[in-house]
C-alpha positions in Angstrom: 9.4 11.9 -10.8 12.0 9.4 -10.6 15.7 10.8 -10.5 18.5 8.5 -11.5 21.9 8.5 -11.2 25.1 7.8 -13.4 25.9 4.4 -12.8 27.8 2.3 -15.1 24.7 0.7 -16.8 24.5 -3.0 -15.1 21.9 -5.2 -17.4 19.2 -6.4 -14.8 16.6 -8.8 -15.8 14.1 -8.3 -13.1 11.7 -12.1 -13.0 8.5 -11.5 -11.1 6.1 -14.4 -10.2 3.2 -11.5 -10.9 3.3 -8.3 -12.6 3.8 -6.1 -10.0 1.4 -3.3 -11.3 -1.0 -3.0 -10.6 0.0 -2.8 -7.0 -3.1 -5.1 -5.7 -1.0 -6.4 -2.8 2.0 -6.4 -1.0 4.1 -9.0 -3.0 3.5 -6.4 -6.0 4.1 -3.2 -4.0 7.9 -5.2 -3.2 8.2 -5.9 -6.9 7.4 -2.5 -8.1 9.8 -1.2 -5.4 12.4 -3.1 -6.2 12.4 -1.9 -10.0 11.9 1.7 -9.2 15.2 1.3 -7.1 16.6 -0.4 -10.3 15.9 2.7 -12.0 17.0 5.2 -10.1 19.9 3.4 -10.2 20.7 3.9 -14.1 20.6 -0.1 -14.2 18.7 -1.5 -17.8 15.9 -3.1 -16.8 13.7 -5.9 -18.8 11.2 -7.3 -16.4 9.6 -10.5 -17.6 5.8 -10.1 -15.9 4.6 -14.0 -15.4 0.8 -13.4 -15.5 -2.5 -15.8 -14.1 -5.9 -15.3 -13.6 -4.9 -14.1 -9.7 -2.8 -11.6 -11.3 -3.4 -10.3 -14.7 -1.6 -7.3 -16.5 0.0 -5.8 -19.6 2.0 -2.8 -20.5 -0.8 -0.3 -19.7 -1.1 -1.5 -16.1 2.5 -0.2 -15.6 3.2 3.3 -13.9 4.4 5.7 -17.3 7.4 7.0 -15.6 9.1 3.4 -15.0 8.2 1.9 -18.0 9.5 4.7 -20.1 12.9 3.0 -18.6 12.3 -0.4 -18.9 11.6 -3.5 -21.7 8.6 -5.0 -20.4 7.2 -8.6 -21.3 5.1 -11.0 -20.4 3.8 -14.3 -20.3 1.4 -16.7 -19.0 1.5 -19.6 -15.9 -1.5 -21.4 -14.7 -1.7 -21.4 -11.1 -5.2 -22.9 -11.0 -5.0 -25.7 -8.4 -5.7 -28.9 -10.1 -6.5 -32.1 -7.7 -5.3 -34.4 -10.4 -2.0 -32.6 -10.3 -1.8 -32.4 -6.8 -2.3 -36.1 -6.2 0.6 -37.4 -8.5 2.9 -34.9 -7.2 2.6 -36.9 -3.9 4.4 -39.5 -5.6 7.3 -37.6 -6.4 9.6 -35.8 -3.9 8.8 -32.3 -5.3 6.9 -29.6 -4.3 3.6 -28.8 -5.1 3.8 -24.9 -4.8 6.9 -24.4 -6.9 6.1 -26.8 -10.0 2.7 -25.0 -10.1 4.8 -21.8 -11.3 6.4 -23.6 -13.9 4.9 -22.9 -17.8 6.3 -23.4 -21.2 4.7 -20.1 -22.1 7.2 -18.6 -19.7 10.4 -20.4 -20.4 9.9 -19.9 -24.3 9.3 -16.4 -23.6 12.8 -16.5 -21.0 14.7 -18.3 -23.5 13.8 -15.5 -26.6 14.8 -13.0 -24.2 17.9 -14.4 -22.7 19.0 -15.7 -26.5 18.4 -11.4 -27.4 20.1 -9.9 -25.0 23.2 -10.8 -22.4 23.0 -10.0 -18.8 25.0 -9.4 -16.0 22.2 -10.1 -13.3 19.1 -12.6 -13.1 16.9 -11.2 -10.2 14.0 -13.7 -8.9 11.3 -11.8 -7.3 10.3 -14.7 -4.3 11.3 -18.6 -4.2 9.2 -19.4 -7.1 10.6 -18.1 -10.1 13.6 -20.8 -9.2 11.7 -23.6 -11.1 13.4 -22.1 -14.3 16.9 -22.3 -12.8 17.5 -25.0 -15.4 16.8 -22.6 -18.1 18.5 -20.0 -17.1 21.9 -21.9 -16.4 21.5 -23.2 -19.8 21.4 -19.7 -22.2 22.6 -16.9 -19.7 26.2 -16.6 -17.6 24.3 -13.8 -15.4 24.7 -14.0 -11.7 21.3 -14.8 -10.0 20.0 -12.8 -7.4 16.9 -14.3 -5.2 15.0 -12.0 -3.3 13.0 -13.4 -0.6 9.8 -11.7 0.3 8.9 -14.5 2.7 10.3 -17.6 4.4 7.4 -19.4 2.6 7.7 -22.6 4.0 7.4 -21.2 7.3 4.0 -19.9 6.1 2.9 -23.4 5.5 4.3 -24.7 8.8 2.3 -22.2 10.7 -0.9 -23.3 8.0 -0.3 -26.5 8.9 0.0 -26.3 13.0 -3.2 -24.4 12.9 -5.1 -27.1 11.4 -7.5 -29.7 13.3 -8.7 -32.0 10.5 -5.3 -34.9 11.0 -5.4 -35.8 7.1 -5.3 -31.6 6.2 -2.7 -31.6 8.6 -0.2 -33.9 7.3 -0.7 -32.6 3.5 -0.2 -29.3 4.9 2.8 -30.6 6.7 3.9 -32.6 3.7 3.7 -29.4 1.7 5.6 -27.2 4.2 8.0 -29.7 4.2 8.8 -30.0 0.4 8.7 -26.5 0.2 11.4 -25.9 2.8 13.8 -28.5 0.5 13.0 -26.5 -2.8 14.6 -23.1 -0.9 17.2 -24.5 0.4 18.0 -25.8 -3.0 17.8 -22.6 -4.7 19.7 -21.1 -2.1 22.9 -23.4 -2.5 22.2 -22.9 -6.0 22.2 -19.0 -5.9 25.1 -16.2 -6.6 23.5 -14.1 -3.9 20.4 -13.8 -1.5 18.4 -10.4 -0.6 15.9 -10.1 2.0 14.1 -6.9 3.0 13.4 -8.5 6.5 15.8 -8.3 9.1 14.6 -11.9 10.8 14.4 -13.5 7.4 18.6 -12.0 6.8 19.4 -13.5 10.3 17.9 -17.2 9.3 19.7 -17.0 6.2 22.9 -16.0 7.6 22.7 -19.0 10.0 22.7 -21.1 7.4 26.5 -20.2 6.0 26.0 -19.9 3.1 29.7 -19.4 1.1 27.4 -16.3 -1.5 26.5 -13.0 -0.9 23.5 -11.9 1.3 21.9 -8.7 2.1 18.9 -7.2 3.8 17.4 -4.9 1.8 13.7 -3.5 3.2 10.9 -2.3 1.1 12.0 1.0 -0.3 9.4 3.6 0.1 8.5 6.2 -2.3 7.9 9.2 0.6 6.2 11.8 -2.7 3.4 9.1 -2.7 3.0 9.1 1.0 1.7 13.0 1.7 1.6 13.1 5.7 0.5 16.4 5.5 -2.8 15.2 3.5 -3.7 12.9 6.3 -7.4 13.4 7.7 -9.6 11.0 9.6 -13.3 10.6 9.1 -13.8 10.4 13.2 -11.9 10.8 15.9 -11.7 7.4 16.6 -11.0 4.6 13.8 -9.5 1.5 13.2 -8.7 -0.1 9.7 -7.3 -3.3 8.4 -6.2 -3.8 4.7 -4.5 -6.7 3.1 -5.7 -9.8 0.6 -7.7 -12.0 2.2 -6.8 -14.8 -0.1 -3.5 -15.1 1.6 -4.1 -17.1 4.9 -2.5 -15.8 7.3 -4.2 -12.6 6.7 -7.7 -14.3 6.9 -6.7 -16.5 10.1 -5.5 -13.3 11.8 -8.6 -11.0 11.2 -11.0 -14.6 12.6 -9.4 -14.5 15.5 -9.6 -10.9 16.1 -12.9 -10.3 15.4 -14.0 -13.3 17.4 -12.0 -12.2 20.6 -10.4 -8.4 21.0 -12.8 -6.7 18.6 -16.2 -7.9 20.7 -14.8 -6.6 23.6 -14.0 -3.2 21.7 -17.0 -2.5 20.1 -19.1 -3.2 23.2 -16.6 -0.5 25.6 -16.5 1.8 23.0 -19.8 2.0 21.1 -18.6 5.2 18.9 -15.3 3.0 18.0 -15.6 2.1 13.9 -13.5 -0.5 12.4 -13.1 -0.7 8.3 -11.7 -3.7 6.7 -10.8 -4.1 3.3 -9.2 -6.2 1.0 -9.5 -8.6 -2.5 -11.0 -11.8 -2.0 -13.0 -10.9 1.3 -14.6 -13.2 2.8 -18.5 -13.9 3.0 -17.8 -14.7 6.5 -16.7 -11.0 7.1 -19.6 -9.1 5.0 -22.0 -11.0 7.2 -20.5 -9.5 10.1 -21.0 -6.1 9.0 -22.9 -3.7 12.0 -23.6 -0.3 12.8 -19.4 -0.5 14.0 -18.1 -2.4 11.6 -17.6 -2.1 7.8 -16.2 -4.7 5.3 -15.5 -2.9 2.2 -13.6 -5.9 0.3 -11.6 -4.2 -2.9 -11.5 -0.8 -2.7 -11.0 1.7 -5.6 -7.9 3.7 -3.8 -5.9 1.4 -1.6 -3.9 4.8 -0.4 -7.3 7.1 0.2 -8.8 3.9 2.3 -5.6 4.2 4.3 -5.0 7.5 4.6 -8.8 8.4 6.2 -8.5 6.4 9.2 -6.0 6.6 11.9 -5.2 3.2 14.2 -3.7 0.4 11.5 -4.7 -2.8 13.2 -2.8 -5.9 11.7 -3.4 -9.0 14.1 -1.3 -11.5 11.9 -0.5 -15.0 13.9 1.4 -16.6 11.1 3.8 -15.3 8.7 7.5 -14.4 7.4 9.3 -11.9 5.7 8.4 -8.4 6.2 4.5 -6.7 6.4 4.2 -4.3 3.6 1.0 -2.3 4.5 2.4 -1.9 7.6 5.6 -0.5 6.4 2.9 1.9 4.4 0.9 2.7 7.2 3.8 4.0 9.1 4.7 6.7 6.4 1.3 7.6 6.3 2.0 8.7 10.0 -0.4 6.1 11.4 -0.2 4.5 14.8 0.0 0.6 13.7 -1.2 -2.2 16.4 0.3 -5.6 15.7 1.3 -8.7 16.7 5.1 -9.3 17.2 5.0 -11.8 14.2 3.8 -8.8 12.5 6.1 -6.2 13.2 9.5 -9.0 12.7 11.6 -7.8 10.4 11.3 -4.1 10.6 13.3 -1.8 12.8 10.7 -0.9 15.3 10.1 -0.2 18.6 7.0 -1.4 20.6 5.9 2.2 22.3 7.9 4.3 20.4 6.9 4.0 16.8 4.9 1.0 17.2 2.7 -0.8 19.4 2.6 -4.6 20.0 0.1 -6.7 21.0 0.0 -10.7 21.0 -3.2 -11.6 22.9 -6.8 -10.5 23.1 -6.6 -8.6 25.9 -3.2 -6.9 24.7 -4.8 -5.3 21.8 -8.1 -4.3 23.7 -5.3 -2.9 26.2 -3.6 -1.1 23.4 -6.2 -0.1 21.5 -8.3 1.5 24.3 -5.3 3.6 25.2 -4.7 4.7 21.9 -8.9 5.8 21.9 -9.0 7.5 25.4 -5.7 9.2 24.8 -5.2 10.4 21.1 -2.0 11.8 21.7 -0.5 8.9 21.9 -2.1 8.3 18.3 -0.3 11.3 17.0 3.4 10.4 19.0 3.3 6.9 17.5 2.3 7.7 13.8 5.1 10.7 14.0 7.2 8.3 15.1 6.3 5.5 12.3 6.7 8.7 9.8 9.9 9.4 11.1 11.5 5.9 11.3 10.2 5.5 7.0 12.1 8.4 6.2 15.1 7.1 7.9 15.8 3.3 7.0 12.8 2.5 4.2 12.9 5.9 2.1 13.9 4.5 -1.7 16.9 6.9 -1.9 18.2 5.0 1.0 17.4 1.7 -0.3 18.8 2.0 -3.7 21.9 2.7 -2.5 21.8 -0.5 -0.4 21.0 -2.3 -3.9 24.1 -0.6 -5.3 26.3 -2.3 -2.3 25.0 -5.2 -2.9 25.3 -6.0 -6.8 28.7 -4.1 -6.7 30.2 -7.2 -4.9 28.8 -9.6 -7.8 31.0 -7.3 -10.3 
């Protein structure tokens, strides 16, 4: 049940580069977040839904009790990567990734609604939705709010370092590069800047910029997260879940499997490990043993979570702020990650956490967690504990309520 408050009724048009129900990922879980804060703020909400074949939705998908609350819509982009495209946009100075995002089905749809109804705030859900700055500027006088989920150039530069083949390498590069231009663009561009991670606030902040900016985490829904409901299928077993189609995911789960997880399975032979995820890949399936089990889209993200009790998220590339892990931690579970992983959330490598960079760190880690369980149960209290602190959604929406009331 979501309880509001009694606000003065700030008009929010909330644009999301994908619906963010259903929640297949993290990107939509942040979305979704984002307008259930909204909510329980009192704000009026429209949310213009941009849909593709990645990410398809309508009305039905959404949860009943938000969108009792809000004016949903939605309309189409194609996001299908197109060579043709791709070569002639080397000959311009723009970047690939954002112009991709760009439809006419989406700015005819932005334009009815913006020629409908005035608002007082234009909230972009990630970089992306910038490409209809243009439009925006031309029929609305509402401040524009970017939230960043990601530093997604960075993703690219990190892409791009890890590759071998020299041409991939320089596109990749090319790409980052661009992309780094576009952001910086949209954030001279801006009325203000959220981030919901702390490393992404700081790199902002060092770029003094003369607008608002605030760090705003993932805000957590703790009803949804029943601690007390948590039961493991063994007393040892490790999980991974995230969408593979995003690379850094798949790059991080390689090189775990092909290093700290061999080592693993052949000291601890009663040691299970579940991955699961959209988009698996074949690669991972093939894998599958007596120890480890690819399940690739599973029916209940939160049941798949919630029966297993050692999160492992090996990520080597990356920005912004992990979602599952921020879930995994109010499901009381003891997460093992990478430092890249864990940037951007208020942790503690010991305490709430536990933080592992090489091979050998997360067999080191991970074997302690195995031959001592207590420290299973001390770190996923701890993770619990830390959620209800600085990510539960009551505390969050009142961050959002800071924030906006400066842009008053």
């Amino acid at each position: 049940m979501i309880t509001t408050t009694q606000n003065t009724r700030m008009k929010i048009l909330q644009i999301c580069n994908k619906p963010p129900f259903p929640a297949v990922d993290g990107g939509a879980i942040a979305m979704g977040s984002m307008t259930r804060s909204m909510v329980m703020n009192s704000y009026d909400v429209t949310v213009l839904n941009m849909v593709s074949y990645k990410h398809h939705a309508t009305e039905n998908d959404w949860q009943d009790e938000l969108k009792q609350y809000c004016k949903l819509h939605f309309a189409s982009v194609d996001l299908r990567l197109k060579p043709h495209k791709a070569f002639l946009n080397l000959f311009t100075s723009r970047s690939y990734h954002a112009e991709r995002f760009y439809s006419e089905a989406v700015a005819q749809k932005l334009i009815a609604i913006l020629k409908s109804e005035k608002f007082d705030v234009i909230q972009l859900e990630t970089i992306f939705p910038f490409v209809y700055h243009a439009v925006i500027r031309k029929y609305s006088e509402a401040k524009i709010i970017l939230r960043l989920h990601n530093m997604e150039h960075e993703v690219w530069e990190s892409t791009a370092n890890a590759e071998k083949h020299p041409l991939k390498k320089w596109y990749l590069a090319l790409l980052a590069k661009r992309l780094k231009q576009f952001e910086l663009e949209a954030f001279s561009k801006a009325d203000g800047i959220i981030t919901i991670s702390s490393a992404d606030y700081t790199k902002v902040q060092s770029l003094n910029l003369s607008i608002p900016v605030a760090n705003i985490p993932l805000g957590v829904d703790l009803q949804q997260y029943p601690i007390a409901q948590t039961k493991s299928e063994s007393a040892v077993s490790l999980f991974h879940l995230g969408a593979m189609d995003w690379i850094p995911n798949q790059q991080g789960m390689s090189w775990f499997l092909d290093t700290a997880w061999k080592k693993l399975r052949g000291q601890f032979p009663q040691l299970h490990f579940y991955i699961a995820g959209r988009k698996m890949p074949e690669k991972f399936f093939k894998m599958q043993d007596a120890q480890l089990h690819v399940a690739g889209t599973v029916d209940s993200q939160f049941l798949f979570m919630q029966s297993k009790n050692i999160m492992v998220v090996p990520l080597l590339s990356g920005s912004g702020i992990r979602v599952k892990i921020i879930e995994g931690m109010a499901l009381g579970k003891a997460v093992v990650t990478t430092s890249i992983g864990a940037a951007g959330i208020d942790c503690a490598d010991g305490e709430n956490i536990l933080i592992a960079n090489t091979p050998d760190e997360f067999v080191q880690r991970i074997s302690a967690c195995v031959n001592t369980t207590s420290i299973v149960e001390r770190t996923g209290n701890n993770a619990r504990r830390l959620v209800e602190e600085k990510y539960a959604i009551a505390v969050t929406s009142n961050q959002l309520e800071d924030f906006l009331s400066q842009l008053r």
